[in-house]
C-alpha positions as protocol buffer text, in pm:
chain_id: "A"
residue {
  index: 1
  type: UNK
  ca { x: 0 y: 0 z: 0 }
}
residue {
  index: 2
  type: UNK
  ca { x: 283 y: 242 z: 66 }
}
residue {
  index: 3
  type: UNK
  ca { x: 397 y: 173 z: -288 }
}
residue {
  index: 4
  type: UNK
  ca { x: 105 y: 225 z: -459 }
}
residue {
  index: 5
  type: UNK
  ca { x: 56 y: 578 z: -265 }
}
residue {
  index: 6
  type: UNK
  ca { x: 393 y: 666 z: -330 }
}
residue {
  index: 7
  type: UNK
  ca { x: 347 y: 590 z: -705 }
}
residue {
  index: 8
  type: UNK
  ca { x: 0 y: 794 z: -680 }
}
residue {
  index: 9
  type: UNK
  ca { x: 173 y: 1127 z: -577 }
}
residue {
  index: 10
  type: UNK
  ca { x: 407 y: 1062 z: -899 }
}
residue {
  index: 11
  type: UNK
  ca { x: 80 y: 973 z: -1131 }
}
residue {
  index: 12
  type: UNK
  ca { x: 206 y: 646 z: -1200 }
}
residue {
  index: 13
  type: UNK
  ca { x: -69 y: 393 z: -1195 }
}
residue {
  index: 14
  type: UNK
  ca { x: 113 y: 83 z: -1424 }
}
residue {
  index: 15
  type: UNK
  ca { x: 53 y: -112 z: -1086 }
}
residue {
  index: 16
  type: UNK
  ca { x: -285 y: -88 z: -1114 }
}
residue {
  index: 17
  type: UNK
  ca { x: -526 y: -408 z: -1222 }
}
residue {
  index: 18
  type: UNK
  ca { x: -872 y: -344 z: -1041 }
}
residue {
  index: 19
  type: UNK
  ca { x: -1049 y: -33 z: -936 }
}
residue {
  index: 20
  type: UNK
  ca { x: -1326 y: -75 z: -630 }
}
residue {
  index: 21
  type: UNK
  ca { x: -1549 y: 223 z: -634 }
}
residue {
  index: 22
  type: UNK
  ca { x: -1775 y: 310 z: -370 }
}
residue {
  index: 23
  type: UNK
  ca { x: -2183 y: 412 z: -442 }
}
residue {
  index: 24
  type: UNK
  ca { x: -2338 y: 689 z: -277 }
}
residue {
  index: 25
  type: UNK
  ca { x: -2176 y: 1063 z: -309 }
}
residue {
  index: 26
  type: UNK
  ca { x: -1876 y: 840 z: -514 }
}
residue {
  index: 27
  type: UNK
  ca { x: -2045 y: 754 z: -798 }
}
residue {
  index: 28
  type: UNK
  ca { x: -2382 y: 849 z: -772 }
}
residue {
  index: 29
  type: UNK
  ca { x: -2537 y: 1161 z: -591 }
}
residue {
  index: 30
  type: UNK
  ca { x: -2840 y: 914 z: -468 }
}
residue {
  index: 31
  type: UNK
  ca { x: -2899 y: 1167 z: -194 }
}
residue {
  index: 32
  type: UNK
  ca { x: -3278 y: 1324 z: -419 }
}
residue {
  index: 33
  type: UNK
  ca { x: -3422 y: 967 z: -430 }
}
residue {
  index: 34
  type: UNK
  ca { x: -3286 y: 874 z: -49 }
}
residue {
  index: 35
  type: UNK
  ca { x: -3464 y: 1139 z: 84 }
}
residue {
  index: 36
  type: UNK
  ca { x: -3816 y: 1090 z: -71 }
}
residue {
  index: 37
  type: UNK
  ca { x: -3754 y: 704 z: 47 }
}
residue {
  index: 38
  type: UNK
  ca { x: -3683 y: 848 z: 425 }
}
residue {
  index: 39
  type: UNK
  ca { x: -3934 y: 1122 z: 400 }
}
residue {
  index: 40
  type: UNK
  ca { x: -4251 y: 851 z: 342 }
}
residue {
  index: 41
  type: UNK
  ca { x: -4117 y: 699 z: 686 }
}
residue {
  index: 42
  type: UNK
  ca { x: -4113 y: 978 z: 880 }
}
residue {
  index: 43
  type: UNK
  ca { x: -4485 y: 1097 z: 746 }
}
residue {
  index: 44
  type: UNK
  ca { x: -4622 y: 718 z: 819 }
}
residue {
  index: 45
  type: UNK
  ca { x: -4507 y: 875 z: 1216 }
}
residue {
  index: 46
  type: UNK
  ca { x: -4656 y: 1181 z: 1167 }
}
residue {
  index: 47
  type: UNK
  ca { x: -4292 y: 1377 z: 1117 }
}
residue {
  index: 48
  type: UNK
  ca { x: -4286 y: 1661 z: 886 }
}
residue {
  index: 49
  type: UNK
  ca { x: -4035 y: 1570 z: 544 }
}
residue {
  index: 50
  type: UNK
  ca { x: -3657 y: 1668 z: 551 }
}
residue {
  index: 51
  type: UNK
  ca { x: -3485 y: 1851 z: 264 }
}
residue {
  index: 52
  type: UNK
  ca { x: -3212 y: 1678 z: 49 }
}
residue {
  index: 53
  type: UNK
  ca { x: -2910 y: 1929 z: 192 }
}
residue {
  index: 54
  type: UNK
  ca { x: -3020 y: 1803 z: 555 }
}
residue {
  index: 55
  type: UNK
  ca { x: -3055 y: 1402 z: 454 }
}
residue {
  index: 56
  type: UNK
  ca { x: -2702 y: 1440 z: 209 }
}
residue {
  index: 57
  type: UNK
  ca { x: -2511 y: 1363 z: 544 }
}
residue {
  index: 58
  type: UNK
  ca { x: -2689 y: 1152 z: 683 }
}
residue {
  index: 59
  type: UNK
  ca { x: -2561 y: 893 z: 442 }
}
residue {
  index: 60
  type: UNK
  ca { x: -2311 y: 644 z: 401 }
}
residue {
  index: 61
  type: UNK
  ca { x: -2346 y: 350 z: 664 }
}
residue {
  index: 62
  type: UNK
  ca { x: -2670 y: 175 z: 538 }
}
residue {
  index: 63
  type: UNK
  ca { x: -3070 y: 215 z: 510 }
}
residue {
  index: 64
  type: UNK
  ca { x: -3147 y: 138 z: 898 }
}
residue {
  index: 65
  type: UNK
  ca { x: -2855 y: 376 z: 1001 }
}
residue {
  index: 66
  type: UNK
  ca { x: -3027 y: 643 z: 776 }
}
residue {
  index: 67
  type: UNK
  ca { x: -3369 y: 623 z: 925 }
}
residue {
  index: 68
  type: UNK
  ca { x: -3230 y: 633 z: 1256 }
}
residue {
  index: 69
  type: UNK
  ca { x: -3044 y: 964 z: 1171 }
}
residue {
  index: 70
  type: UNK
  ca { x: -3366 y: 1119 z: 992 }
}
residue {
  index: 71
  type: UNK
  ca { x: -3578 y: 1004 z: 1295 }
}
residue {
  index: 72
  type: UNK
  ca { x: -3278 y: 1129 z: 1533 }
}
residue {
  index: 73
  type: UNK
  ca { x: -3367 y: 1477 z: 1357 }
}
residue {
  index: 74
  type: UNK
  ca { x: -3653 y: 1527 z: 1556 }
}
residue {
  index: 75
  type: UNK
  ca { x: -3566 y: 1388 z: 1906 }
}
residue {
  index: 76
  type: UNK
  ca { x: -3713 y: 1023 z: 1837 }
}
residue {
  index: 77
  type: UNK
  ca { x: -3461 y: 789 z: 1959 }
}
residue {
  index: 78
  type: UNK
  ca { x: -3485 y: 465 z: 1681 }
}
residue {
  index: 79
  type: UNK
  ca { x: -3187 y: 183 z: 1698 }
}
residue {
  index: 80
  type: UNK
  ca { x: -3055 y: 107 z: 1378 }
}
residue {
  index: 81
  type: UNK
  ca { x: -3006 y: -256 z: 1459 }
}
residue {
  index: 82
  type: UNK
  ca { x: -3385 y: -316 z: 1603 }
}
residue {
  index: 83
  type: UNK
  ca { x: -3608 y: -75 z: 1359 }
}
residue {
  index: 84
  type: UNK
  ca { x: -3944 y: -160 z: 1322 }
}
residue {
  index: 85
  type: UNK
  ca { x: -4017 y: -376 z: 1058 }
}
residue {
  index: 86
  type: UNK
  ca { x: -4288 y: -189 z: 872 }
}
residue {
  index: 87
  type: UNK
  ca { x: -4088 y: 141 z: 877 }
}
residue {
  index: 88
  type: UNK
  ca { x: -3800 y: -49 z: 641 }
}
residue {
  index: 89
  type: UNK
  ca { x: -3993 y: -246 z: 467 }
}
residue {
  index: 90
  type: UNK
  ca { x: -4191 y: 108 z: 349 }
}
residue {
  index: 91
  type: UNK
  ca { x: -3852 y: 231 z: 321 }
}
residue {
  index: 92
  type: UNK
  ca { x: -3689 y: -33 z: 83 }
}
residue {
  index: 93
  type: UNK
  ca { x: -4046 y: -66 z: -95 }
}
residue {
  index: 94
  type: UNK
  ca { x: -4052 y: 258 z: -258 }
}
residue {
  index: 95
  type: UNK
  ca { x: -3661 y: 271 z: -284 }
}
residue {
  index: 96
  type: UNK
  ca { x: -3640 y: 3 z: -467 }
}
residue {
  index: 97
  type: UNK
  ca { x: -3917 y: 144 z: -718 }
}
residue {
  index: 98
  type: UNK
  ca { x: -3744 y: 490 z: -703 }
}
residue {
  index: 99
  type: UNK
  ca { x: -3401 y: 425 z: -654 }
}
residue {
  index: 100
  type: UNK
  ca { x: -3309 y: 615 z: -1011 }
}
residue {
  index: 101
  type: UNK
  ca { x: -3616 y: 911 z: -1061 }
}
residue {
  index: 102
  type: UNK
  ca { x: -3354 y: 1185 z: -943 }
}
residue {
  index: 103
  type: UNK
  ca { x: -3076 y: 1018 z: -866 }
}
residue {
  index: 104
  type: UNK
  ca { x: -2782 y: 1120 z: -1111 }
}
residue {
  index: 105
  type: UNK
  ca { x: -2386 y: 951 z: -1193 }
}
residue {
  index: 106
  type: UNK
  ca { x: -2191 y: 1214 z: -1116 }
}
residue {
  index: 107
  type: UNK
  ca { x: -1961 y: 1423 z: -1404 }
}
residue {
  index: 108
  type: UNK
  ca { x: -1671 y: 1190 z: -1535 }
}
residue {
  index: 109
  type: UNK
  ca { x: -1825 y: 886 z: -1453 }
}
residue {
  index: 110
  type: UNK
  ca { x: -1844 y: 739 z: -1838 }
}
residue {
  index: 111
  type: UNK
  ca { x: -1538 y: 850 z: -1911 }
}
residue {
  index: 112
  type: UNK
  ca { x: -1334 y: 707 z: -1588 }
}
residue {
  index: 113
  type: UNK
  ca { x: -1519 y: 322 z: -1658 }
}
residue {
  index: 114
  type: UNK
  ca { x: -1461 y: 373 z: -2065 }
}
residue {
  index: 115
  type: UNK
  ca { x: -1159 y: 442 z: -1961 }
}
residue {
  index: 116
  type: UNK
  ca { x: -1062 y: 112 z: -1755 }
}
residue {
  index: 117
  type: UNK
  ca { x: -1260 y: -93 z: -1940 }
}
residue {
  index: 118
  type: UNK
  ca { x: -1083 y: -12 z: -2228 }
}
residue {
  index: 119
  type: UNK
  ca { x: -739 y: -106 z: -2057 }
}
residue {
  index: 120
  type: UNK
  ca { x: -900 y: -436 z: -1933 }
}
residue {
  index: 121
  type: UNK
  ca { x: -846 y: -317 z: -1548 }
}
residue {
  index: 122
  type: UNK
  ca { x: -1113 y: -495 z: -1356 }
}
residue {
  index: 123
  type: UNK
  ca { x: -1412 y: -268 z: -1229 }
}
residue {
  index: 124
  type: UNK
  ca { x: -1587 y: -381 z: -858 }
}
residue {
  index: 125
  type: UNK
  ca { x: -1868 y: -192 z: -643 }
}
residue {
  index: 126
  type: UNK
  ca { x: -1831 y: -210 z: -256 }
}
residue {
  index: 127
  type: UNK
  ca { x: -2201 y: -46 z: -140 }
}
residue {
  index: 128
  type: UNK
  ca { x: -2346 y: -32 z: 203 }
}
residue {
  index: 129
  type: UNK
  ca { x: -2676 y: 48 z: 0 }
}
residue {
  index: 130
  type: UNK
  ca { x: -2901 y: -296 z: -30 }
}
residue {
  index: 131
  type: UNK
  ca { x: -2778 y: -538 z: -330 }
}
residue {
  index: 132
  type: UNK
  ca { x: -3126 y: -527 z: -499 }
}
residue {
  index: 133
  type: UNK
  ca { x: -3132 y: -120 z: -533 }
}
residue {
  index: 134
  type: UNK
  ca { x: -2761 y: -123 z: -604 }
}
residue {
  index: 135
  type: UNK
  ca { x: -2832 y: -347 z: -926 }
}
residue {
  index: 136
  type: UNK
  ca { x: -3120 y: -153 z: -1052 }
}
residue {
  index: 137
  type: UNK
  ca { x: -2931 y: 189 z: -1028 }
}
residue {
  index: 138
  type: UNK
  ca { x: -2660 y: 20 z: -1250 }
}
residue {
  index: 139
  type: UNK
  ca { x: -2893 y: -119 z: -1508 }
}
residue {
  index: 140
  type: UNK
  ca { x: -3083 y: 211 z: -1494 }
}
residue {
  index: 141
  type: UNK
  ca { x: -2774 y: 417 z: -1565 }
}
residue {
  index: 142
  type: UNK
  ca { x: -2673 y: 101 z: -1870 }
}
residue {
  index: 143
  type: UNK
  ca { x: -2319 y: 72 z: -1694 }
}
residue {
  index: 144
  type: UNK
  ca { x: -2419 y: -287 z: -1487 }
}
residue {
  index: 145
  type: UNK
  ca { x: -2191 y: -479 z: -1755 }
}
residue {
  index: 146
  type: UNK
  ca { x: -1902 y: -282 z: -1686 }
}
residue {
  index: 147
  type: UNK
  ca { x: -1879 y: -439 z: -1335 }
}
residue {
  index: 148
  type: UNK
  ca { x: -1661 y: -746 z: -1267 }
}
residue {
  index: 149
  type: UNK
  ca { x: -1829 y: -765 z: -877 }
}
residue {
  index: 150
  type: UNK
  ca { x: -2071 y: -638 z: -690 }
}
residue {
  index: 151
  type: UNK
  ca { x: -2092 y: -603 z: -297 }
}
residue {
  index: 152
  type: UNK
  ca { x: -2363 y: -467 z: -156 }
}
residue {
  index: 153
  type: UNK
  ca { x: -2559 y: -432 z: 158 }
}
residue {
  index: 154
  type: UNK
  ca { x: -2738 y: -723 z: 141 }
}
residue {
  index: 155
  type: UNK
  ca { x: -2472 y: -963 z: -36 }
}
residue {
  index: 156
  type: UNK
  ca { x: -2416 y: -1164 z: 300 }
}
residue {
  index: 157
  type: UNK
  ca { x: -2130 y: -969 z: 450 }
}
residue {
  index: 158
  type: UNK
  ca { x: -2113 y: -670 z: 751 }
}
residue {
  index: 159
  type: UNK
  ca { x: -2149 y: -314 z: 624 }
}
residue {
  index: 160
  type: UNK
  ca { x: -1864 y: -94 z: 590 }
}
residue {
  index: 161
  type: UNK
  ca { x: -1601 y: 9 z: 739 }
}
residue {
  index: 162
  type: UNK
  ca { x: -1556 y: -408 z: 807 }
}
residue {
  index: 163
  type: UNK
  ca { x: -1302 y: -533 z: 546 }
}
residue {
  index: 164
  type: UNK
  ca { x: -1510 y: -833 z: 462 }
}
residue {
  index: 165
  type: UNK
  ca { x: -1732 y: -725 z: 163 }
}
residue {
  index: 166
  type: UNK
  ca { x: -1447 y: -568 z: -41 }
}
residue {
  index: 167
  type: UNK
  ca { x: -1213 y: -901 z: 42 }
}
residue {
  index: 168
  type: UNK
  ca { x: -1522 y: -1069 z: -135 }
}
residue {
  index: 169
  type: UNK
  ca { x: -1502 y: -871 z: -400 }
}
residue {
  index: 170
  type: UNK
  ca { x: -1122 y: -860 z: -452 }
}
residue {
  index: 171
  type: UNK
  ca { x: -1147 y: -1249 z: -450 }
}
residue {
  index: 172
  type: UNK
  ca { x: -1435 y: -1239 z: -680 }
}
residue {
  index: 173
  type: UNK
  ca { x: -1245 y: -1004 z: -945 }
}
residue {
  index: 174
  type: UNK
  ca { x: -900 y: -1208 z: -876 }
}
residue {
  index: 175
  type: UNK
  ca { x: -656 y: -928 z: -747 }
}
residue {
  index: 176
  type: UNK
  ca { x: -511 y: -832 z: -453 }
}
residue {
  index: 177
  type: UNK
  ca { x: -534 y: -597 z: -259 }
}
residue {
  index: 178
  type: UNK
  ca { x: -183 y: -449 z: -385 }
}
residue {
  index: 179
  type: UNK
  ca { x: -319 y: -428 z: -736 }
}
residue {
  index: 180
  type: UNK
  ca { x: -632 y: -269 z: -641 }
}
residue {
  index: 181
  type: UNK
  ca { x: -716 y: 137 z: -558 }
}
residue {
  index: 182
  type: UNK
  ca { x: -1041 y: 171 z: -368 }
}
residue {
  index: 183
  type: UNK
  ca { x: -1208 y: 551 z: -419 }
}
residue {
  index: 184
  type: UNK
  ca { x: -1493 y: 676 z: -201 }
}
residue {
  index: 185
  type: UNK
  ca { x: -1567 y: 981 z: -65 }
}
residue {
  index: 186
  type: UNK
  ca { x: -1611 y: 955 z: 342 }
}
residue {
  index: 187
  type: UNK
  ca { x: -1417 y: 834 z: 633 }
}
residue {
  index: 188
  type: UNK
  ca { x: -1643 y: 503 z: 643 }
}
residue {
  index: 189
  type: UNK
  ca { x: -1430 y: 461 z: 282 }
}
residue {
  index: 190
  type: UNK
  ca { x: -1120 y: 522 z: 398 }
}
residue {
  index: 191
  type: UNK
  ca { x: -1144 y: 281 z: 691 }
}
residue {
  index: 192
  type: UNK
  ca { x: -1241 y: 32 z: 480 }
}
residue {
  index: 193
  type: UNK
  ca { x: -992 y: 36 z: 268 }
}
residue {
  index: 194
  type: UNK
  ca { x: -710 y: 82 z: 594 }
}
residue {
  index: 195
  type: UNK
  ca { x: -888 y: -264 z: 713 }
}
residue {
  index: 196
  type: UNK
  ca { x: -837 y: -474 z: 356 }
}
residue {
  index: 197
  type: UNK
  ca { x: -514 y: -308 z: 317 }
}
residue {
  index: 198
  type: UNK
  ca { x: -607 y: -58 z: -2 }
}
residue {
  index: 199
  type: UNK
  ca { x: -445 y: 234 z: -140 }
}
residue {
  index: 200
  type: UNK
  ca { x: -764 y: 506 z: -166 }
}
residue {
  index: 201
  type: UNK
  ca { x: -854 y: 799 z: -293 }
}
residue {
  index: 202
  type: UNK
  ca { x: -1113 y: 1026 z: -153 }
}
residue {
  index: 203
  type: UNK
  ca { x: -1336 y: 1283 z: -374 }
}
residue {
  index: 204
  type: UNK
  ca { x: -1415 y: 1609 z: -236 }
}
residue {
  index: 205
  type: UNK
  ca { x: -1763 y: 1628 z: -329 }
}
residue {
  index: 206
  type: UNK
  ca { x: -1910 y: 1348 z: -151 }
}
residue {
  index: 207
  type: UNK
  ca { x: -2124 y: 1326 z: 181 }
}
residue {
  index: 208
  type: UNK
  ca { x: -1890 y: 1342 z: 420 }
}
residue {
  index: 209
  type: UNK
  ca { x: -1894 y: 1677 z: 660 }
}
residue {
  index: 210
  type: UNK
  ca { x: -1523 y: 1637 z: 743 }
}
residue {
  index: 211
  type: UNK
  ca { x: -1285 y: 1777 z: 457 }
}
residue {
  index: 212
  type: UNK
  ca { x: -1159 y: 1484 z: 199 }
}
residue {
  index: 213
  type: UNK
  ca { x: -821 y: 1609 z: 270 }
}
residue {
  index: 214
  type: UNK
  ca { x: -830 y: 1545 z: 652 }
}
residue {
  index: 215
  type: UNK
  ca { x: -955 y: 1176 z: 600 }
}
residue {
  index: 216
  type: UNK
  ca { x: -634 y: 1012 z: 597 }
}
residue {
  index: 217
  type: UNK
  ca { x: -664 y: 879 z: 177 }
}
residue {
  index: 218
  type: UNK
  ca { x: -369 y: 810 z: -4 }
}
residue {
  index: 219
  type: UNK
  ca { x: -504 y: 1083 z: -241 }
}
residue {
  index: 220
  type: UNK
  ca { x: -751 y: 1341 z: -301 }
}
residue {
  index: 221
  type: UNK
  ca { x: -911 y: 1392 z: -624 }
}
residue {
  index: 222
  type: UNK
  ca { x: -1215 y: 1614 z: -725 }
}
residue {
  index: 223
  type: UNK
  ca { x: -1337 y: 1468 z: -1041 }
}
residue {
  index: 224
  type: UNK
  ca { x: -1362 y: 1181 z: -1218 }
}
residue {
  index: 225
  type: UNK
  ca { x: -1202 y: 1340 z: -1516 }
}
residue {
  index: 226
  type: UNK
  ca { x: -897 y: 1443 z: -1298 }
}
residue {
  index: 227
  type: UNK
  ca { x: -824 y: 1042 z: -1214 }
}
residue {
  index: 228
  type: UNK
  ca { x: -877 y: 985 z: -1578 }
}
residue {
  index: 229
  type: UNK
  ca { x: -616 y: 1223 z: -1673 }
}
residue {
  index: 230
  type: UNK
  ca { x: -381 y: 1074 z: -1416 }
}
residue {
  index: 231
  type: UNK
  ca { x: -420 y: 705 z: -1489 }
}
residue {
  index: 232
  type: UNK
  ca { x: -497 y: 705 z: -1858 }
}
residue {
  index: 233
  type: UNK
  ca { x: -95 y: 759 z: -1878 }
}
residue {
  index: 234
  type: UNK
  ca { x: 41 y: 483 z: -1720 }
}
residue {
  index: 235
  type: UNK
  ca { x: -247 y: 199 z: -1694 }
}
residue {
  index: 236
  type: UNK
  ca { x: -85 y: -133 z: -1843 }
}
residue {
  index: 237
  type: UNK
  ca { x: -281 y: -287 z: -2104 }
}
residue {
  index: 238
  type: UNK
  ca { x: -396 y: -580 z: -1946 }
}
residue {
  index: 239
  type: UNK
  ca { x: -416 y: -917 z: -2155 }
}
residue {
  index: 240
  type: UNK
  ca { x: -761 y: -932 z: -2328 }
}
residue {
  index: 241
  type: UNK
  ca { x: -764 y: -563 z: -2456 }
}
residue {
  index: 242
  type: UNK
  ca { x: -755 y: -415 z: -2773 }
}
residue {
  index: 243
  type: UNK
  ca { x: -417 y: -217 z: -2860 }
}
């Protein structure tokens, strides 16, 4: 991991065989369609809805953890790990319906995947977001074939920041963690990549409230189009692609 961050700072990325992005506020600003989801829970109770600049940080550490922060907003003490079951089961009803009406990929994203596909580096998804949603936004967004594994919420494994989901999907895209950069966009991220041994990257523009550059990453970017720049230099061609 050292390596790879000390290759980073000189943009030189021939290391690199797999890229593991994270989903919400990395590449997806889900926060529109997260917040209608969370504000039908909170009117089943009566609670007036929350706008999308109040719900943005709220997110990052899974569905129940969400509802217990929008519920938290109004002094109504919920535990994450013991919700009631109709008030997810509303939730992940209409989410998984909705999961795509506003929610948008953020700039760079086509390029960045076009990009590594192109060089044959393998492209997972580590997502504390449930598996079912997370598949739907891909299709929805045409971009589900560019992914050699997807971990999400639901796939079996404990949320982020545990190490387990993204050493699934390492395994599953057969690479190490030495030839693999994680990017995300909160300190959740980071963690989880310190835990599986990952160089990262953190964007700036994601959902975290405390500053990318003060979350410990390997690197700070803030755009897609800014990594693709970077690694478009010195990415190998892996066997399989096209010269």
């Amino acid at each position: 991991m050292v390596d790879a961050a000390e290759k980073m700072k000189n943009q030189d990325y021939s290391w690199l065989e797999a890229v593991v992005f994270d989903l919400d506020g990395t590449l997806l600003d889900s926060a529109p369609d997260l917040t209608a989801a969370l504000n039908l829970v909170l009117e089943m109770e009566g609670l007036s809805p929350l706008g999308v600049d109040s719900v943005r940080y709220m997110i990052g550490a899974g569905v129940p953890k969400l509802i217990e922060r929008g519920f938290r907003e109004y002094g109504v003490k919920l535990d994450a790990n013991n919700l009631d079951p109709d008030l997810l089961d509303a939730f992940l009803s209409y989410y998984d319906a909705h999961a795509a009406d506003l929610s948008k990929v953020y700039p760079g994203t086509y390029g960045l995947i076009e990009m590594l596909c192109n060089k044959s580096v393998r492209i997972g998804l580590c997502t504390n977001k449930p598996t079912e949603a997370t598949l739907a936004i891909l299709s929805s967004f045409a971009i589900e074939d560019c992914f050699d594994s997807v971990i999400g919420g639901t796939s079996g494994f404990p949320k982020k920041p545990d190490p387990a989901g993204l050493k699934a999907c390492l395994e599953e895209m057969g690479v190490t963690a030495e030839q693999t950069l994680y990017i995300g966009d909160s300190a959740i991220d980071v963690k989880t990549a310190r835990n599986a041994g990952l160089p990262v990257v953190a964007m700036t523009y994601g959902y975290e409230r405390t500053p990318a550059k003060d979350l410990g990453a390997d690197m700070i970017a803030d755009s897609f189009k800014e990594l693709e720049l970077a690694m478009v230099k010195t990415v190998k061609l892996r066997p399989g692609a096209e010269s």
